[in-house]
N, C-alpha and C positions, 0 to 999 in steps of 0.2 A: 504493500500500500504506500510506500516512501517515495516511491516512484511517482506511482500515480501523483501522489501529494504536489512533487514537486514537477510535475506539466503540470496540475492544474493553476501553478502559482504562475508559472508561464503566462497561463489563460488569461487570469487577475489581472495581468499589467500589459494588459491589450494584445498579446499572440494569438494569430487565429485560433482556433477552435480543432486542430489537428485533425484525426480523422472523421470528424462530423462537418467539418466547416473549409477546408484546405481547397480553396480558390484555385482553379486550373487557370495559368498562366493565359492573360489578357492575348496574351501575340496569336492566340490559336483560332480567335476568333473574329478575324480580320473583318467578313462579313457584318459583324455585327457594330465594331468600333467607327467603319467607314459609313456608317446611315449618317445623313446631313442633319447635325441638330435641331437646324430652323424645320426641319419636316417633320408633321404632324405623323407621329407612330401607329397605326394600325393594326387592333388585333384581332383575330379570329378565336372561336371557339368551339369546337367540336363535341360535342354531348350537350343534351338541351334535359335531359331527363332528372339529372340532380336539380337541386335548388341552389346549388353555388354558380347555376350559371347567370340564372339571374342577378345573385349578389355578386358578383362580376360587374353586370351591364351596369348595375344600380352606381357600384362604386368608381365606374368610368365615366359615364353617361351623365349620370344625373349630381352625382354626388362631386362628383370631378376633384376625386383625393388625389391624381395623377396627373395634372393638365399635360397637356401634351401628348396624353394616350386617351385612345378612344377603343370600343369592341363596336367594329363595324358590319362583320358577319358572324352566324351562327348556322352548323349546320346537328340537327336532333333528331334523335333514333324513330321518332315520326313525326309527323308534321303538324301535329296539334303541340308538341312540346316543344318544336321551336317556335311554333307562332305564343306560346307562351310566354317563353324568355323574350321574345323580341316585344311583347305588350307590355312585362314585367321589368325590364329589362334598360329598354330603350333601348335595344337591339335594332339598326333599321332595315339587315338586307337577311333574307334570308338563303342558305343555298342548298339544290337537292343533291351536289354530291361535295365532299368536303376539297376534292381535289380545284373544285370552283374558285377555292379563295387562293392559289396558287399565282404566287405574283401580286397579289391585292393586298398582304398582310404583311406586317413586321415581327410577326411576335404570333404566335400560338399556346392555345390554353387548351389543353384536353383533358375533359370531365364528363367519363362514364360512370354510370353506377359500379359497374364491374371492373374489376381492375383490370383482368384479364382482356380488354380491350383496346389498354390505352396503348402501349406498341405498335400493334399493325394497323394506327390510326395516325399515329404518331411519324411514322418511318417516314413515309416519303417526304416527308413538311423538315425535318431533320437531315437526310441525304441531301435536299435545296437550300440546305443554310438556314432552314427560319429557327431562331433561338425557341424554346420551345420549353412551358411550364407543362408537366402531367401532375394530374392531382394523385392523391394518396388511394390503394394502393399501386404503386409503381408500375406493379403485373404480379403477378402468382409464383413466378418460375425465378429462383435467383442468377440459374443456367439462361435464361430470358434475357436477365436484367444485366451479365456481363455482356454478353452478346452486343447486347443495344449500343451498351453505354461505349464500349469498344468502336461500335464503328460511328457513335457520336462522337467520338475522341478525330477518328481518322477521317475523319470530315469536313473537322474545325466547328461544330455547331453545338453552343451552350446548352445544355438540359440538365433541370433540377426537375427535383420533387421532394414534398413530406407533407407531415399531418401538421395542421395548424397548432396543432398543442403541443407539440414538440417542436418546431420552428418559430417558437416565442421568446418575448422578454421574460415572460416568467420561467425559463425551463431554462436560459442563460443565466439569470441569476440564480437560482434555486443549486445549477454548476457550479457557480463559485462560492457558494453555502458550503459546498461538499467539500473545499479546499479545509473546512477547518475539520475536518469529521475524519479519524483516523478508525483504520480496524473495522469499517463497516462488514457485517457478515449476511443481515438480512436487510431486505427490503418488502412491504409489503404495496402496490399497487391499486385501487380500485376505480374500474373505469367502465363504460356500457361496452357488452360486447354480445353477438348473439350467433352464436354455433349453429344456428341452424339458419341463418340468412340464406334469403335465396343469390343476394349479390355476393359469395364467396364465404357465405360462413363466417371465419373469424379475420380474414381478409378485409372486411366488410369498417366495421369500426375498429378493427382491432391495431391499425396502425396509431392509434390517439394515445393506445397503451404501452406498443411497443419500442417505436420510435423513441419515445421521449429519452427512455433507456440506454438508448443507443446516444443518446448525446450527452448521456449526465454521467455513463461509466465509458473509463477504455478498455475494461476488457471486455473479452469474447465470452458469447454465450456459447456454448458447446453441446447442451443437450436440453431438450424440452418435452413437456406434458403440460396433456387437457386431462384436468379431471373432472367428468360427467357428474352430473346429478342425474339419475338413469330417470328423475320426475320428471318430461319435458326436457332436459339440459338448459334448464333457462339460468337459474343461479350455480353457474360451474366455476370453474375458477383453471389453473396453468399452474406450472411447476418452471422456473428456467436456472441451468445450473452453469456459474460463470465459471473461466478457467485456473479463478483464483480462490473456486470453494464458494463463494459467494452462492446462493441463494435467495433467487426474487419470486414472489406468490404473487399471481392475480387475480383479484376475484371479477368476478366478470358482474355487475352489475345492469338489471335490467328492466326497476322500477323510476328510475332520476337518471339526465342526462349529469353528468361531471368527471371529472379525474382528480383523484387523490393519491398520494407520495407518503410511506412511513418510511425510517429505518431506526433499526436497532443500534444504541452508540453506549458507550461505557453507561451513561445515565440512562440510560430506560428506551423507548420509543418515540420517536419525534417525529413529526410532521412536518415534513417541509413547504413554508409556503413562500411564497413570492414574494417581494417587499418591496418593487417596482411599479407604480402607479400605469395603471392600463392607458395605453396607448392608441390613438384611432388615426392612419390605418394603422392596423398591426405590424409586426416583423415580416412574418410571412408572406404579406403582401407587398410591404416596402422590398425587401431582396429580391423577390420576384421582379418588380419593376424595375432591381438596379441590372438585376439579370440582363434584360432585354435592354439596355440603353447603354448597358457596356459590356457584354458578354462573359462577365467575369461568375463564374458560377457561385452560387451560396453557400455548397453542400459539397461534399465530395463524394466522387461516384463510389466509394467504398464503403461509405456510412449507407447509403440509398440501396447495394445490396445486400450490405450488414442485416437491414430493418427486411428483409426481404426472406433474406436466409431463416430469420426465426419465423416470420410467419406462417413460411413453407412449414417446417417441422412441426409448429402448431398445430398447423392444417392436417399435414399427416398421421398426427398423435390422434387429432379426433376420428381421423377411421380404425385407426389400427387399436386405440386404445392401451399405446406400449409409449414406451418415451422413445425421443427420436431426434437422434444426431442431428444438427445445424452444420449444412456445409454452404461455406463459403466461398 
């Protein structure tokens, strides 16, 4: 834990954020740094069926926390949910294939319900240089998520992703909370999550809980379990076991949306809370936006299929009902 201790004092005195945060080198994304500042940036968004696309258009459109950025197309898995987002939205063109916006956008947002989608939604807008946000989760497959991100690397084309609850002010400082906290061994989590969703199970919300993890420890998780409540599987909870013994529980909540942080310290059980006044926009939205206006990524493609790799083994704990190595 000495280790750990001392990156995270690194973090404290402004050093990126190591493997959750390590910026890919601006030069790679030449595309993105040559757009003319004086021009009005154009984004697309591909999935109409969640409700974050409309809180997309609302916070470009109407709310204009971005000036300078607009969402000027939408294309949604039918055409009652894009005329949706575009009513709700202020969304004003609609398109019936997404490869439409090709040449019209600067910037792409892709937001399906399923994660398993955002990839081969994603690829072609990424091989054309558009810098490109996909929402949470990433995709399903961590074997997927090298793949991708590899040939976004050999491309030169920015692409992030995470959960807004883990790509916050409160999950960065909560991090450097953990700077004074030696010997951690447990942690307990509790956050909404539902195993039997039909948009991926624990896929589904389950990156709100995962993620966060992934930015506030450096080590690796190495092995995972779902443990069922054979009543429904509504109140289940996860087992994940880090490479330093550590020990995180999640219970999976399914009456209240929220997420909550324990851990075990010399003195007893603590709750980490955040001590950072809430901010409007958010982090998550602000990086996003620095994303696309300078190509310099937020996240590193290593944390994105870190959060990947445990979900997978979640996922596969829930069929097999066995604990299940995280490969990376």
């Amino acid at each position: 834990m000495n280790s750990r201790r001392k990156f995270i004092e690194k973090v404290s005195k402004g050093a990126a954020l190591s493997t959750i945060a390590l910026a890919a080198p601006s030069s790679l994304f030449s595309n993105t740094m040559n757009m003319k500042k004086d021009k009005p940036k154009i984004i697309g968004i591909i999935g109409a069926e969640n409700s974050h696309t409309v809180g997309f258009g609302r916070m470009f459109n109407v709310d204009k926390k971005f000036p300078g950025f607009e969402v000027k197309y939408v294309w949604g898995e039918t055409e009652e949910f894009a005329k949706k987002a575009m009513e709700k939205g202020s969304i004003p063109n609609m398109v019936k294939d997404p490869k439409e916006m090709m040449g019209k956008i600067d910037a792409l947002i892709v937001d399906h319900r399923r994660g398993d989608q955002h990839l081969e939604a994603a690829k072609p807008f990424v091989e054309a240089g558009i810098p490109t946000f996909i929402d949470k989760p990433f995709c399903f497959s961590s074997k997927e998520a090298k793949e991708f991100l590899a040939m976004a690397r050999k491309v030169g084309t920015p692409v992030t992703s995470f959960s807004s609850i883990a790509h916050s002010y409160d999950t960065f400082d909560v991090r450097e909370q953990l700077n004074g906290i030696d010997g951690i061994s447990q942690v307990v989590c509790y956050g909404r999550v539902d195993i039997n969703s039909e948009y991926g199970g624990v896929y589904f919300y389950g990156p709100h809980l995962v993620e966060p993890l992934v930015y506030l420890f450096d080590e690796k998780v190495i092995s995972a379990r779902i443990n069922k409540n054979v009543k429904e599987n509504k109140n289940s909870s996860a087992s994940l076991v880090y490479e330093n013994g550590m020990l995180v529980t999640l219970i999976f909540t399914y009456k209240k949306y929220g997420w909550q942080t324990f851990v075990e310290t010399d003195e007893g059980v603590v709750e980490m809370k955040s001590r950072v006044e809430k901010k409007d926009p958010g982090k998550n939205y602000v990086d996003m936006v620095e994303m696309f206006k300078t190509g310099v990524e937020p996240r590193s493609h290593e944390s994105i299929i870190a959060g990947i790799a445990i979900l997978e083994a979640l996922y596969n704990s829930a069929i097999s009902d066995k604990w299940e190595n995280v490969f990376y």
